[in-house]
Kinemage of the C-alpha trace (Angstrom):
@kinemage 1
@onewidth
@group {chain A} dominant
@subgroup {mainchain}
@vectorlist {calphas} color= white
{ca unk a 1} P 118.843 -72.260 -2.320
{ca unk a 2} L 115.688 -74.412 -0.930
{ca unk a 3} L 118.575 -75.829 1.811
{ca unk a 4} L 119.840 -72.638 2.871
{ca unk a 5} L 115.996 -71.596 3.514
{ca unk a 6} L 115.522 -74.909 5.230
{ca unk a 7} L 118.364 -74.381 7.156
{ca unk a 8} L 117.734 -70.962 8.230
{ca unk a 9} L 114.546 -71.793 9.423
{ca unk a 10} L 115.394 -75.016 11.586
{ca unk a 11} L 117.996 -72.758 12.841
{ca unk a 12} L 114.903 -70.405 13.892
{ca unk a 13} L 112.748 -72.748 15.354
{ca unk a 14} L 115.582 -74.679 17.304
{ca unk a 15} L 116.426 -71.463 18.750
{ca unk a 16} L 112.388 -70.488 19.523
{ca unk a 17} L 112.394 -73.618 21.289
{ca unk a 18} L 115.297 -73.972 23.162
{ca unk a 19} L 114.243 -69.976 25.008
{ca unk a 20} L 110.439 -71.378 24.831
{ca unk a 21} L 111.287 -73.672 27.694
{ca unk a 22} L 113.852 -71.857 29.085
{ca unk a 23} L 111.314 -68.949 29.421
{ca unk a 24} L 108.616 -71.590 30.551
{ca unk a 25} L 110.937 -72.830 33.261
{ca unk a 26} L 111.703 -69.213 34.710
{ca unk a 27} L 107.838 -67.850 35.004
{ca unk a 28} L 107.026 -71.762 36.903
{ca unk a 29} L 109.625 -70.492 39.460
{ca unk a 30} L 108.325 -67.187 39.430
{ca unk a 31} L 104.606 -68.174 40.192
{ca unk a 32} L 106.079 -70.563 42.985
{ca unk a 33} L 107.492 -68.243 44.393
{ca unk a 34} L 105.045 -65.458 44.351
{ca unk a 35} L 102.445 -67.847 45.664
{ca unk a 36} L 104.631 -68.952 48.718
{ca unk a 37} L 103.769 -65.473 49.850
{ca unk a 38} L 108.097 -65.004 49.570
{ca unk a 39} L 107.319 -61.356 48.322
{ca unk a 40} L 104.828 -60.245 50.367
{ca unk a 41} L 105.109 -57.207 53.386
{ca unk a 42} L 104.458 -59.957 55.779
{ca unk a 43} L 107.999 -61.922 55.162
{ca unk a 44} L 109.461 -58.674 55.432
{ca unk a 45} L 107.917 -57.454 59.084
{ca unk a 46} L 110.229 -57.761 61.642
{ca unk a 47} L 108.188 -59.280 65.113
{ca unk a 48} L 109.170 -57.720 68.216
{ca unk a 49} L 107.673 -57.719 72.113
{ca unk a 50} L 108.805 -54.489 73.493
{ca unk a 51} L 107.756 -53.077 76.816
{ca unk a 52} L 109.891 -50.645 78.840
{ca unk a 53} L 113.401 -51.718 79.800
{ca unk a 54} L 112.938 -52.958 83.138
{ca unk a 55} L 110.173 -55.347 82.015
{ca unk a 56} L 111.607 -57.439 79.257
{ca unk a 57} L 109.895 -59.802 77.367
{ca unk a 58} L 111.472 -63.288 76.688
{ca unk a 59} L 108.286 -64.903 74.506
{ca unk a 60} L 105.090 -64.094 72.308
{ca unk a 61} L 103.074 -65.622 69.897
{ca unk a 62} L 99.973 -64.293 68.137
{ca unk a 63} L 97.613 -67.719 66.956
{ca unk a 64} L 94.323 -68.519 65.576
{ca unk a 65} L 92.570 -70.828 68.105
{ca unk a 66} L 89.623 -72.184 66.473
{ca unk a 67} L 87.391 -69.335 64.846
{ca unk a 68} L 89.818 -66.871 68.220
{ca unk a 69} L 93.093 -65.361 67.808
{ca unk a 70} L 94.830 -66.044 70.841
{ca unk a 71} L 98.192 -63.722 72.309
{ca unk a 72} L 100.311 -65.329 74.649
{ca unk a 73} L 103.323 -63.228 75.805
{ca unk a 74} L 105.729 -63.597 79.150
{ca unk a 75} L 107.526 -60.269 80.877
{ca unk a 76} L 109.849 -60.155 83.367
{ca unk a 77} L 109.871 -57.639 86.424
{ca unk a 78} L 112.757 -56.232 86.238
{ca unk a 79} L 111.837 -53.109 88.173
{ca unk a 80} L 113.690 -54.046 91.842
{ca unk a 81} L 110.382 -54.139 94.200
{ca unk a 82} L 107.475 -56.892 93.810
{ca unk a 83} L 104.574 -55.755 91.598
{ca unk a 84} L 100.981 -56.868 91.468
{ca unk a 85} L 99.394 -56.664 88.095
{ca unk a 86} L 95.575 -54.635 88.271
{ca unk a 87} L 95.208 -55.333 84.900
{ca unk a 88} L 96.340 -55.497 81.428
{ca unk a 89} L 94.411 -53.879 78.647
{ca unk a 90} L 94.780 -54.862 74.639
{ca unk a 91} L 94.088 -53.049 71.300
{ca unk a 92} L 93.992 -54.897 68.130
{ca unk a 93} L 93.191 -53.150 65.517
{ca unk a 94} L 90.057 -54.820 64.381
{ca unk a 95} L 88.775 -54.872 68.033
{ca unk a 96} L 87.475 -52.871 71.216
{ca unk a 97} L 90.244 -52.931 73.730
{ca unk a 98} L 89.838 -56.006 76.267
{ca unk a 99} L 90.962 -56.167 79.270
{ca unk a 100} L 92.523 -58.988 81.104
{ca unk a 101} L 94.759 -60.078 83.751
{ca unk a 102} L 98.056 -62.053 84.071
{ca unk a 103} L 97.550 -66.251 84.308
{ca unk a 104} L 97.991 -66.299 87.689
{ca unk a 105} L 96.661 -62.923 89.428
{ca unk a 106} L 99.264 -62.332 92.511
{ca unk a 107} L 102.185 -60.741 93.395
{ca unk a 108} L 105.325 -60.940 91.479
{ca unk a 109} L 108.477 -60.618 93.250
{ca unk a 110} L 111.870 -58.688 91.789
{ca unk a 111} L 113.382 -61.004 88.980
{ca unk a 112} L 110.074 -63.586 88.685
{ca unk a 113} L 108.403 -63.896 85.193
{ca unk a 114} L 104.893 -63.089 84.702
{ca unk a 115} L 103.053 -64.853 81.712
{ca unk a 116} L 100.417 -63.180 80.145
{ca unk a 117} L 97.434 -64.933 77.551
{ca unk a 118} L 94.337 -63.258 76.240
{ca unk a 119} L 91.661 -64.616 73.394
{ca unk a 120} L 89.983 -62.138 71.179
{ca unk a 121} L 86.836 -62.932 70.074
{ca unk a 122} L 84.572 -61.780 67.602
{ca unk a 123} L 86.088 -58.510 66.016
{ca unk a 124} L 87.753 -58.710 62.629
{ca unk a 125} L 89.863 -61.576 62.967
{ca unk a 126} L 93.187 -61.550 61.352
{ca unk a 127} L 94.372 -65.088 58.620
{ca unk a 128} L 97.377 -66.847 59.117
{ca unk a 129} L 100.420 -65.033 58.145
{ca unk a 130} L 98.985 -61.895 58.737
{ca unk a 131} L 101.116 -58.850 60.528
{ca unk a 132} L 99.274 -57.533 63.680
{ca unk a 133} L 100.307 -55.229 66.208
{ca unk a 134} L 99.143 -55.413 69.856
{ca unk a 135} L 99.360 -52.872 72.267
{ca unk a 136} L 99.265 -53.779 76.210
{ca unk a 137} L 98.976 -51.200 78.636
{ca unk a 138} L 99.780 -52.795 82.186
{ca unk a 139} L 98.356 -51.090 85.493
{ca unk a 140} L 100.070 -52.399 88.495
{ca unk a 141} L 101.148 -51.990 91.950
{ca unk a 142} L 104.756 -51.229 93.294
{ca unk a 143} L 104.537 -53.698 96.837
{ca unk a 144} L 107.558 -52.892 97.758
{ca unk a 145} L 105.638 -51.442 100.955
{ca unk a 146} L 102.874 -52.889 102.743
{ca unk a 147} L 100.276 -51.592 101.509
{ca unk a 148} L 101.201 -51.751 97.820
{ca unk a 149} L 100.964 -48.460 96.405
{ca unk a 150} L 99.937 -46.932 92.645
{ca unk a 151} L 98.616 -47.650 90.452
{ca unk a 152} L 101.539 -47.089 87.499
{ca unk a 153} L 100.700 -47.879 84.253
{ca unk a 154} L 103.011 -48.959 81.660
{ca unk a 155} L 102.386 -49.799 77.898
{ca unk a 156} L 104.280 -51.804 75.301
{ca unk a 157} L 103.633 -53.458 71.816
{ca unk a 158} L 103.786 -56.762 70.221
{ca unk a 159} L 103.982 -57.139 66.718
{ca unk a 160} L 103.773 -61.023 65.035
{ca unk a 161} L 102.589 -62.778 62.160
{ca unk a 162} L 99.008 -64.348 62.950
{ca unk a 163} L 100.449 -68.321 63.016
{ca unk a 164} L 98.080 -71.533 62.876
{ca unk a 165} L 96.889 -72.402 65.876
């Protein structure tokens, strides 16, 4: 009878053990992968440039640039004439819109790409791997006559995860 008992109870234990570390196993791959930020809303986000159809954009990137967050974005004018940018101004939530201009202020002809960077500073600046959304509101010319004529104003978001600069 004192075997049985014995036998019952390594039977027990062997099988505590063997789901002990099996168990262990499965919450080490759960906190790995909890703390790789796999679950969060951020791997989930989907990152988009959109401005109206007849200025695509081909590029963007949202950054931290030291203690900055820096946008860099590139549209294309798509809209048949030449265009010359007045201004472009962004909201980031976080911020007071800014207002900037295009990296090289001049006219853009029919077909050319225009890139586009701007640094905000100060504010409530967003970590790494954080979703943002941008919004740009352009105010241009149409040149397709001399004098250029306008202005129009056009607005579009950006949406990225915050990546190290």
């Amino acid at each position: 009878m004192g075997q049985e008992r014995f036998r019952i109870g390594q039977a027990a234990m062997e099988y505590l053990v063997t789901y002990g570390w099996a168990l262990l196993a499965l919450f080490v791959v759960v906190a790995y992968l909890i703390s790789s930020g796999v679950f969060s809303a951020n791997s989930f986000a989907s990152q988009e440039c959109v401005f109206q159809p007849d200025l695509p954009c081909s590029s963007s990137i949202l950054y931290k640039s030291g203690s900055d967050t820096k946008l860099e974005f590139s549209l294309t004018n798509g809209l048949g004439f030449p265009i010359d940018v007045e201004s472009v101004v962004y909201s980031l939530p976080g911020f007071a819109p800014q207002t900037g201009l295009p990296k090289v202020d001049r006219e853009y002809a029919s077909g050319e790409k225009i890139e586009f960077s701007h640094v905000f500073t100060g504010g409530s600046q967003p970590q790494p791997r954080d979703f943002r959304t941008v919004t740009a509101t352009l105010k241009y010319l149409n040149c397709r006559n001399s004098p250029c004529s306008g202005p129009y104003m056009t607005s579009g978001r950006i949406s990225a995860i915050v990546e190290e600069g």
